[in-house]
C-alpha positions in Angstrom: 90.4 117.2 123.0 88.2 114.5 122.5 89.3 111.0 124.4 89.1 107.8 123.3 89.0 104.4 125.0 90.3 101.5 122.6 87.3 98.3 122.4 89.1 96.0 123.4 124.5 72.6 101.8 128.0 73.7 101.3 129.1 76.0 98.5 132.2 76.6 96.9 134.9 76.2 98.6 138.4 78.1 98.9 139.7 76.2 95.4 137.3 79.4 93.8 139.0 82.3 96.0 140.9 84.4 93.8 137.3 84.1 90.8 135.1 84.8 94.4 136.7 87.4 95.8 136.9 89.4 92.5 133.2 88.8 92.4 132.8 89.7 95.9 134.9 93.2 94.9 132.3 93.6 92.2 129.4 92.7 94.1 127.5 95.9 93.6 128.6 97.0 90.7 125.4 95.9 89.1 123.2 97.1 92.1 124.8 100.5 92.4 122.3 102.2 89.6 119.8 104.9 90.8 116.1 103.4 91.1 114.3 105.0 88.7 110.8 107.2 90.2 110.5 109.7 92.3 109.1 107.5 95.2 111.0 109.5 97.7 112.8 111.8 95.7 115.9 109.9 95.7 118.5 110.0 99.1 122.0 109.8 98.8 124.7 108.5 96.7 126.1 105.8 98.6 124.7 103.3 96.3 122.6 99.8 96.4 122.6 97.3 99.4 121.3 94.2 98.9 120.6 92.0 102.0 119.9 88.4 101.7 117.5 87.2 104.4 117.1 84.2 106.3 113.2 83.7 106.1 110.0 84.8 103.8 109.5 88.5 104.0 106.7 90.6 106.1 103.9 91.7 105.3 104.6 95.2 104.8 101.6 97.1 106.5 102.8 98.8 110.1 102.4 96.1 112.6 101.4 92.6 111.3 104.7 91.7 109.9 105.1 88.2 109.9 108.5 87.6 109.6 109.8 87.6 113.5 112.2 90.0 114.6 114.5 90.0 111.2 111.8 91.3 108.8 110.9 94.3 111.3 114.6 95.1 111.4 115.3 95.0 107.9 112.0 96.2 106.8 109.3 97.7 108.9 111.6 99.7 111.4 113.6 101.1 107.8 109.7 102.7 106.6 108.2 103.0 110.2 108.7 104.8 113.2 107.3 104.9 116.3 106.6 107.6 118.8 110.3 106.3 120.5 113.1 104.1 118.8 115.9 102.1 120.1 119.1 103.7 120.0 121.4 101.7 118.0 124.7 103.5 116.8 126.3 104.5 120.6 127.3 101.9 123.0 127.5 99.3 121.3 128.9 97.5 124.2 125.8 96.9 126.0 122.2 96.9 124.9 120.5 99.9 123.5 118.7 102.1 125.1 114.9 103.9 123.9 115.1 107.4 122.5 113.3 109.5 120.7 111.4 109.2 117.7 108.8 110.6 116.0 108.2 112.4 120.1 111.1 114.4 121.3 110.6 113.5 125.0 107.7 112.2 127.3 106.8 112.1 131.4 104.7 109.9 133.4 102.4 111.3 136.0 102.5 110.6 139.8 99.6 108.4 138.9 102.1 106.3 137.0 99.6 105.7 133.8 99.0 108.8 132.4 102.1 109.6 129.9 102.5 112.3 127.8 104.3 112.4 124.4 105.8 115.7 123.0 105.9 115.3 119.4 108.3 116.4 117.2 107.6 119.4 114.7 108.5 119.3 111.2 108.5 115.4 110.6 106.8 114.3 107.2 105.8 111.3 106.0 107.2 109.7 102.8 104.2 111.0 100.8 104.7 114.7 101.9 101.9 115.3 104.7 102.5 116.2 107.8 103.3 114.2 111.2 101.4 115.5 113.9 98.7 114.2 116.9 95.9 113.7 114.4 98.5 111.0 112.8 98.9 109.0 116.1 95.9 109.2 117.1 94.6 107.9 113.3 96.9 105.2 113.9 95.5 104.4 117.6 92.1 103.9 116.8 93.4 101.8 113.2 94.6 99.4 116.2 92.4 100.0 119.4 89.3 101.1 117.9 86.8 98.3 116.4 84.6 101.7 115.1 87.3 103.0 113.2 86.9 102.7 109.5 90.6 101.7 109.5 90.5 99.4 111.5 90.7 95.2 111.0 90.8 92.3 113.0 94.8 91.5 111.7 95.7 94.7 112.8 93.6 94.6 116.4 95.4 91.7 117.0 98.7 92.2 116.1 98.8 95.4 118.0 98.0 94.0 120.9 101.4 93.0 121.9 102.7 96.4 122.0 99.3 98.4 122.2 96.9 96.4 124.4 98.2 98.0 127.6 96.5 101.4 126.4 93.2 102.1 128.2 92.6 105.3 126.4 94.4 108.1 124.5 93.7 111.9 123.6 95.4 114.9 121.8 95.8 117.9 124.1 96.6 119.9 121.3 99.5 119.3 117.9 102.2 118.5 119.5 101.1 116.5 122.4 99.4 113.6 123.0 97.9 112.4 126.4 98.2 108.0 126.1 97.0 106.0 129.6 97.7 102.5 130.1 95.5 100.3 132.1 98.4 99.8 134.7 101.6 100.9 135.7 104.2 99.9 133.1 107.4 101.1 133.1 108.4 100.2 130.0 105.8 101.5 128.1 108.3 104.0 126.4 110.0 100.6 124.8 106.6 99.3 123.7 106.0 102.8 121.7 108.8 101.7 119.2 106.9 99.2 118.0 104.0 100.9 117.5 104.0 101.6 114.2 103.1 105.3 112.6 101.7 105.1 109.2 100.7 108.2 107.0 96.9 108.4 107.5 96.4 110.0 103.9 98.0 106.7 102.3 95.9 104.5 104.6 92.7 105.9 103.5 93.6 106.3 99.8 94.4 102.4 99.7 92.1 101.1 102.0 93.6 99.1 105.4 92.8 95.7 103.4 95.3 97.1 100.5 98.0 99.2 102.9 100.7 96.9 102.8 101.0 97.1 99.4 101.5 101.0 99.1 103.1 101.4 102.3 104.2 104.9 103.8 105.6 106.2 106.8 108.0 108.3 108.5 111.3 106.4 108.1 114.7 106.5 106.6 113.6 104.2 103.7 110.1 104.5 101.4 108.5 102.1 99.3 109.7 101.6 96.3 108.2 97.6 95.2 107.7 94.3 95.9 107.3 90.6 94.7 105.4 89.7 97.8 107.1 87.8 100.2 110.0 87.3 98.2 111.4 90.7 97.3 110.9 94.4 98.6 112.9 97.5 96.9 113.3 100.5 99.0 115.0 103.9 98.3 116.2 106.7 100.8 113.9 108.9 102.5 115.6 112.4 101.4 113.7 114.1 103.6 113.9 112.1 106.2 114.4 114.3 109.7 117.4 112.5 111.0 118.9 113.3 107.7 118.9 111.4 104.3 120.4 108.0 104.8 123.9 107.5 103.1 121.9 104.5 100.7 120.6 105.2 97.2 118.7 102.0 97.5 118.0 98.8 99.7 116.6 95.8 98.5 115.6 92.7 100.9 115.7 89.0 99.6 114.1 86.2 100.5 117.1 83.7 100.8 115.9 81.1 103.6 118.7 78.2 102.2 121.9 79.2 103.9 123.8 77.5 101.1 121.7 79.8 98.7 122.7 83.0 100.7 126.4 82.2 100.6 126.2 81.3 97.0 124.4 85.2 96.4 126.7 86.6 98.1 129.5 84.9 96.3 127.6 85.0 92.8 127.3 89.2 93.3 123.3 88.9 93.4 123.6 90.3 96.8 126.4 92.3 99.0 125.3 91.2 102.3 123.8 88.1 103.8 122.1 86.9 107.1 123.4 84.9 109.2 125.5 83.5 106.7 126.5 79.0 107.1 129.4 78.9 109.8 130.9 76.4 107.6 131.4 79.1 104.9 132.8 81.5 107.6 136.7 81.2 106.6 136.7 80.6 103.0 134.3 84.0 102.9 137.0 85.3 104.8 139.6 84.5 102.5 137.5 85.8 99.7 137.7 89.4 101.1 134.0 88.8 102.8 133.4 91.0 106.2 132.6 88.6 108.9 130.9 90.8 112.0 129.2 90.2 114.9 128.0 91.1 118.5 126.0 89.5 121.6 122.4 90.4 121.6 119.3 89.5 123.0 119.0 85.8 121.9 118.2 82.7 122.8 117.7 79.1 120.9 115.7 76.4 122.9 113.2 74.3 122.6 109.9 74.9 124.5 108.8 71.3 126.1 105.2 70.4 127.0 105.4 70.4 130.8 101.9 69.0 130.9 102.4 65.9 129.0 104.1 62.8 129.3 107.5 62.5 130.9 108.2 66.6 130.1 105.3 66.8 133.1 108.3 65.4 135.2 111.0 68.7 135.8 113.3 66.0 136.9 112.8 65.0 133.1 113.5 68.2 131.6 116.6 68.9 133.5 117.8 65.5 132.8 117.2 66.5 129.3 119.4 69.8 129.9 122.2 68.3 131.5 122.0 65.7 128.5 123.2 67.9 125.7 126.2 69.2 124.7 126.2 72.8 124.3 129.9 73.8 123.7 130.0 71.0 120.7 126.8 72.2 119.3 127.9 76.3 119.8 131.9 75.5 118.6 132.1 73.2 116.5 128.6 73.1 114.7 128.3 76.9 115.0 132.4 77.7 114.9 131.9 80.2 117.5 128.8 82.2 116.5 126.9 81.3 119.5 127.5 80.6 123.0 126.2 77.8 125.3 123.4 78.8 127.5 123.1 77.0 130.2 120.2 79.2 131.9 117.2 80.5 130.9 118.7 84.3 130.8 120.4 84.9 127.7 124.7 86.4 128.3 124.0 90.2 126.4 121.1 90.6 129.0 121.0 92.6 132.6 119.0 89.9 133.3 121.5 87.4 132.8 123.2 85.9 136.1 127.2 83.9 135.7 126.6 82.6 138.8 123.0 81.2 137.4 124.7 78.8 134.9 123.3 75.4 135.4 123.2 73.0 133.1 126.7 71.7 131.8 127.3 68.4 129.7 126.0 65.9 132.1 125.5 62.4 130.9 125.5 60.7 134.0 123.7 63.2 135.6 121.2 62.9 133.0 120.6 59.3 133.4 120.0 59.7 137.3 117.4 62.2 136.4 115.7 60.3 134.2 115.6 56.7 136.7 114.5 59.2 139.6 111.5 60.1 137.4 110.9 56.3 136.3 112.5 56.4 132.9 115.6 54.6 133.6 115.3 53.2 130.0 114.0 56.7 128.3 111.3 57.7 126.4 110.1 58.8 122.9 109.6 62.4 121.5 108.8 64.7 119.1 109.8 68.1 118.1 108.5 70.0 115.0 111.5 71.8 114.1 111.5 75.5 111.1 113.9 74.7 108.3 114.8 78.8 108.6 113.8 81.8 109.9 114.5 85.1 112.3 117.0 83.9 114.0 116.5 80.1 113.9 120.7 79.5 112.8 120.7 76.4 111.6 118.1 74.6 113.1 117.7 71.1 111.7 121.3 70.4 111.7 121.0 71.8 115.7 118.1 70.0 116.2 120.1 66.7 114.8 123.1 67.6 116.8 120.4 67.7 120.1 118.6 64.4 119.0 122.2 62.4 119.3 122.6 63.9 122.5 119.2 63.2 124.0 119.5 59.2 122.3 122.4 58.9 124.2 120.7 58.9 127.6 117.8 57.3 126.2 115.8 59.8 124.6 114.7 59.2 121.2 113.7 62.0 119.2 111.3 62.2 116.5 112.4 65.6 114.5 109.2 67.3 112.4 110.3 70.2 110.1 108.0 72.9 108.9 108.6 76.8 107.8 109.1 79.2 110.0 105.7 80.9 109.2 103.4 77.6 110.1 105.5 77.4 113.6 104.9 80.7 114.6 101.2 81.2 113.5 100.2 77.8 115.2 102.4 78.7 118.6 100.1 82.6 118.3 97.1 80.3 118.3 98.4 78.4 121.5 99.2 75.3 119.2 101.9 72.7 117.9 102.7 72.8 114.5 102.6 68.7 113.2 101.3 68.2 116.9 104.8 67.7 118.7 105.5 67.1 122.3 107.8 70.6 121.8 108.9 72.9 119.4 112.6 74.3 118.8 112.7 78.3 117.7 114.7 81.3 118.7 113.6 84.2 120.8 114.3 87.1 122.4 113.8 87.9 126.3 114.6 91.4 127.0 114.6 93.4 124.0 111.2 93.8 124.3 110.2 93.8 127.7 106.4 93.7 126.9 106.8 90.1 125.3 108.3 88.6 128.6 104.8 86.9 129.8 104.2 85.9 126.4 106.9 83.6 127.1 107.1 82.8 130.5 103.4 83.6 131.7 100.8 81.5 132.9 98.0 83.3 130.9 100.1 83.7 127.6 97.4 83.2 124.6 100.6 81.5 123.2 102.3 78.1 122.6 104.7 78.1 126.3 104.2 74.2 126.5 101.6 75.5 129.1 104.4 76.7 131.7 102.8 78.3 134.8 104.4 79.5 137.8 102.6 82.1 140.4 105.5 83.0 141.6 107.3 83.8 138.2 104.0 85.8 137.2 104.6 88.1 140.9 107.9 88.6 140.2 107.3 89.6 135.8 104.2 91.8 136.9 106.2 93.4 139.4 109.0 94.4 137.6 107.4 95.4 134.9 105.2 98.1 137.4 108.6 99.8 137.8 109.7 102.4 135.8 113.2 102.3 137.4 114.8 100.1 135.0 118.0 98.7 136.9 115.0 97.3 139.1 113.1 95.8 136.8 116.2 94.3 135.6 117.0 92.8 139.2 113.0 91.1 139.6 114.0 89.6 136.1 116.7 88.3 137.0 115.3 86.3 140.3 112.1 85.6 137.5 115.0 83.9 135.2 117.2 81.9 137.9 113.0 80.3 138.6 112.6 79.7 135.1 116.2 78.2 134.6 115.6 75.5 137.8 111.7 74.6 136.5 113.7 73.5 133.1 110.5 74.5 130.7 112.7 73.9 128.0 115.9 73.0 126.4 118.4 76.2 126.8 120.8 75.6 123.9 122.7 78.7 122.2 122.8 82.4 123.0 123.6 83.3 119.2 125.7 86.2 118.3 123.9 87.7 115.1 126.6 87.3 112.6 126.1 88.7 108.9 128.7 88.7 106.1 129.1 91.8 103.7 130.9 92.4 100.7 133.9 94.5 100.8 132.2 96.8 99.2 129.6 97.6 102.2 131.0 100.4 104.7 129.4 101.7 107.8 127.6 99.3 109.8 127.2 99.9 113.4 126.7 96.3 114.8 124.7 96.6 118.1 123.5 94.7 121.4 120.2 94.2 119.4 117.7 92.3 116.9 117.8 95.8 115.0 120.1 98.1 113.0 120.8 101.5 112.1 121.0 101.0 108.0 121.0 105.4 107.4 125.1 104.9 108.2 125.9 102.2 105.3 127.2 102.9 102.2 128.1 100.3 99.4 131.4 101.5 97.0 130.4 102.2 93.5 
C-alpha cells in the first residue's frame, strides 16, 4: 500500500433533392462493410457511422487531445474511460449528471480530501488485460509523477487540468484506491471523467512518446487506424462491460469547411455531420436529412483585453455589449441554432439567471457608453478570429456580423483569422494569436466545473484578456469547496451575474449543438452536453 505524492460556401441547393436524398438513403451503403482485423474482435452489426467533424482531429493518446471539447467526444471519451463518466442517455432534459465508470461508487471522508474509489471487477482493456488499481495508479504517476518512466512533459501538463488538484494517491488493495486532493473539491468526482485510463501493457510496449499511435483503453470503441489528424477508424469494443456497442465501425473526419461537410454528407462520404451550415438546414431537410438538437453547456464570445486601451474602460465593453445585435446574429445568421446570450451564464446551465439578462440591442445606449468613457467618436480594434473548430459555428461570418454592429457605434474592427489549433495553443500559453486586442472562440462554463477559473480567474496560466476580480475568485473557490452541488451552483450563479456586469467580453450565442444525420443513422440520444453516448446508434444496412 505504498503512497505516492505527484511532483508537481453554400452547396447544392433544393433544385438536386430528389438525386440528394436518394444519395442520402444510400449514404452508408458503402460504409456498412465489416473492418477487416481482429482489433477488437468485431462488436455488433449495426453497421458504419461516419461523422464529419468540424476541426483537425486529436491526438489520440489519453489526455493531450488537442481538438477542444468535439475531438474528446467523438474520440477520446469512445476509447477511454475514466474512473466516473457523465451520464448521457436519461434526462435529457437538463444536464447530465456523473456516474460511474470504470469505479462503481466512491465516498469522501469527514476530512473532505481523502476519496475513495471502488473499482469495478471484471473490466478489460481493449488489448485483453485486466483493469484494476495497478492500472490507475500506472496512469497517475504517467501524469503526476516526473520519475515515472511513463511519464512526459505533454502529458504533465495536460493533466493538470483535471489531475493537478491530486496531492497524493495509493491502492488499499484491487479494487480500491485511496486519491487525496490538496483541498476540498467537490467536484472532484466530475474531474475523474476526464482522467483518462489507458492499458498500462500498451503504454509500455509503444513507449509514451509513441502511445497515441496504438492507443488502447477501456471504452466502447478500439483502435482500429488513422491518417493523423485527418482520419481515425474505430470498431466496437465487443467486450466492452456496458455491453457491445450497436456499431460495427466509426470513423471520424476531418471536415473543418462547413460547405465541405454538407457536401459529404450529401455526396454519401459520410452519414453524419457536425454542426452542419444553417443555411443548408431546410434543403437537408427536404432531402430526408435528420436535423437534431438540444441546449447544452455553450457559450460564443469574445474575450477583450481589459488591460489595454479602451477595453481597460468596463464602460467600453458594455458599450460594446449593448452594441450588437444578438437575435439577428442567433436567427437569422444562425436560423435558430443558437440563442442570444445576453449574460455571462450560458441558458442550459443552473448557473444561468433570466432575471440576469443584461445586454439587449442597444445602440444608443452604446454610444453614451462609449462618450462617458471619452470615445464619443470610437476606436479601433482587433480580434484574431479560428476559421473552425469545437464549437466555434460559424465564426468569421459571426465575427463579420459583430464587426457591422460594433462600426455602427464607432467601433472599427480589424478581424484576424487563424485555425483553431494556433488560437488555442497561444491562449494555453497566456497569449494572442496574430497579437489582437481579443480573441472570439467558444467555451463551456459548467460542464466541467474544474475549468471555471481557467476562465474567469485571476491566476489562470491562460489567455482571460487578464480579467481579475477578488471577489469572483471568493465566490469560484468557495463553491467549488462544496460538495453539495445545488450550492455550488447558487455561489456560481452570484460569480456569473459579477462577471456579466464587469463585461470581460462580448456574450454573443448560447449554441444549441445541432448535427445532421442521414436517414439511415438510428439511435441517438441527444443530451444537455458537449458529449454523446455513440454505443446506442445504429446506421441501416
Amino acid at each position: 500500500m505504498t503512497e505516492h505524492a505527484p511532483r508537481r460556401s453554400r452547396t447544392a441547393g433544393p433544385a438536386a433533392a430528389l438525386a440528394t436524398a436518394a444519395v442520402l438513403l444510400a449514404a452508408t451503403a458503402c460504409a456498412s462493410t465489416s473492418t477487416g482485423g481482429d482489433a477488437a474482435g468485431g462488436g455488433g452489426n449495426g453497421g458504419t457511422l461516419v461523422i464529419g467533424a468540424t476541426g483537425k482531429l486529436p491526438n489520440l493518446d489519453t489526455v493531450i487531445g488537442g481538438a477542444g471539447f468535439e475531438g474528446k467526444r467523438l474520440l477520446s471519451f469512445q476509447i477511454y474511460e475514466g474512473l466516473t463518466r457523465y451520464e448521457l442517455l436519461k434526462d435529457t432534459d437538463k444536464p447530465p449528471q456523473v456516474t460511474g465508470a470504470l469505479a462503481e461508487s466512491w465516498q469522501v471522508a469527514p476530512d473532505k480530501v481523502t476519496w475513495t474509489f471502488t473499482l469495478r471487477k471484471g473490466v478489460k482493456f481493449q488489448d485483453g488485460t485486466a483493469f484494476d488499481a495497478d492500472a490507475v495508479l500506472f496512469n497517475l504517476h504517467r501524469y503526476l509523477d516526473k520519475s515515472s518512466p511513463e511519464y512526459t512533459d505533454a502529458l504533465g501538463a495536460a493533466a493538470k487540468e483535471y489531475a493537478g488538484d491530486i496531492a497524493s494517491y495509493r491502492k488499499t488493495d484491487d479494487t480500491h484506491v485511496e486519491l487525496v486532493t490538496s483541498s476540498p473539491n467537490g467536484h472532484f468526482p466530475e474531474d475523474l471523467a476526464h482522467v483518462l485510463i489507458a492499458s498500462p501493457t500498451a503504454v509500455r510496449a509503444s513507449g509514451s512518446a509513441n502511445f497515441s499511435q496504438h492507443p488502447v483503453g477501456t471504452g466502447p470503441f478500439a483502435f482500429a487506424s488513422q491518417t493523423e489528424g485527418q482520419q481515425v477508424d474505430l470498431v466496437a469494443n465487443k467486450d466492452y462491460w456496458r455491453g457491445a456497442p450497436k456499431l460495427e465501425r466509426l470513423v471520424v473526419k476531418a471536415l473543418p469547411d462547413p460547405a465541405a461537410r454538407t457536401a459529404a454528407l450529401r455526396s454519401g462520404g459520410v452519414n453524419w455531420i457536425e454542426y452542419p451550415n444553417p443555411d443548408d438546414l431546410e434543403s437537408l431537410k427536404a432531402d430526408g436529412a435528420q436535423i437534431v438538437s438540444n441546449s447544452y453547456d455553450h457559450l460564443w464570445y469574445w474575450i477583450l483585453d481589459t488591460t489595454k486601451g479602451p477595453w481597460a474602460d468596463v464602460r467600453v465593453r458594455q458599450a460594446a455589449n449593448y452594441a450588437i445585435d444578438r437575435q439577428a446574429i442567433a436567427g437569422n445568421l444562425l436560423h435558430g441554432t443558437a440563442d442570444p446570450a445576453y449574460q455571462a451564464a450560458p441558458r442550459a446551465t443552473a448557473a444561468y439567471d433570466q432575471g440576469a439578462d443584461r445586454y439587449g440591442h442597444d445602440p444608443a445606449k452604446a454610444r453614451q457608453l462609449l462618450a462617458e468613457a471619452g470615445y464619443p467618436n470610437g476606436f479601433s480594434t482587433s480580434v484574431t478570429v479560428p476559421t473552425g473548430g469545437s464549437g466555434n459555428l460559424l465564426p468569421v461570418p459571426i465575427t463579420e456580423a459583430l464587426q457591422r454592429d460594433l462600426a455602427a457605434v464607432g467601433i472599427k474592427v480589424d478581424i484576424r483569422t487563424t485555425d483553431w489549433t494556433t488560437l488555442i495553443g497561444a491562449e494555453a500559453k497566456g497569449e494572442v494569436a496574430l497579437g489582437s486586442d481579443a480573441i472570439a472562440q467558444s467555451t463551456t462554463l459548467f460542464q466541467s466545473e474544474a475549468l471555471l477559473p481557467l476562465f474567469v480567474g485571476s491566476k489562470s496560466p491562460f489567455w482571460t484578456g487578464h480579467y481579475a476580480n477578488p471577489k469572483v475568485d471568493e465566490l469560484i473557490a468557495t463553491a467549488a469547496a462544496n460538495p453539495d452541488r445545488s450550492a455550488r451552483q447558487a455561489a456560481y450563479r452570484t460569480a456569473l451575474r459579477q462577471v456579466t456586469e464587469d463585461a470581460p467580453w462580448l456574450f454573443v450565442v448560447n449554441d444549441r449543438n445541432p448535427r445532421a444525420l442521414a436517414p439511415s443513422v438510428h439511435g441517438l440520444v441527444q443530451p444537455q452536453s458537449w458529449f454523446l453516448d455513440l454505443t446506442t446508434v445504429s446506421v441501416a444496412k
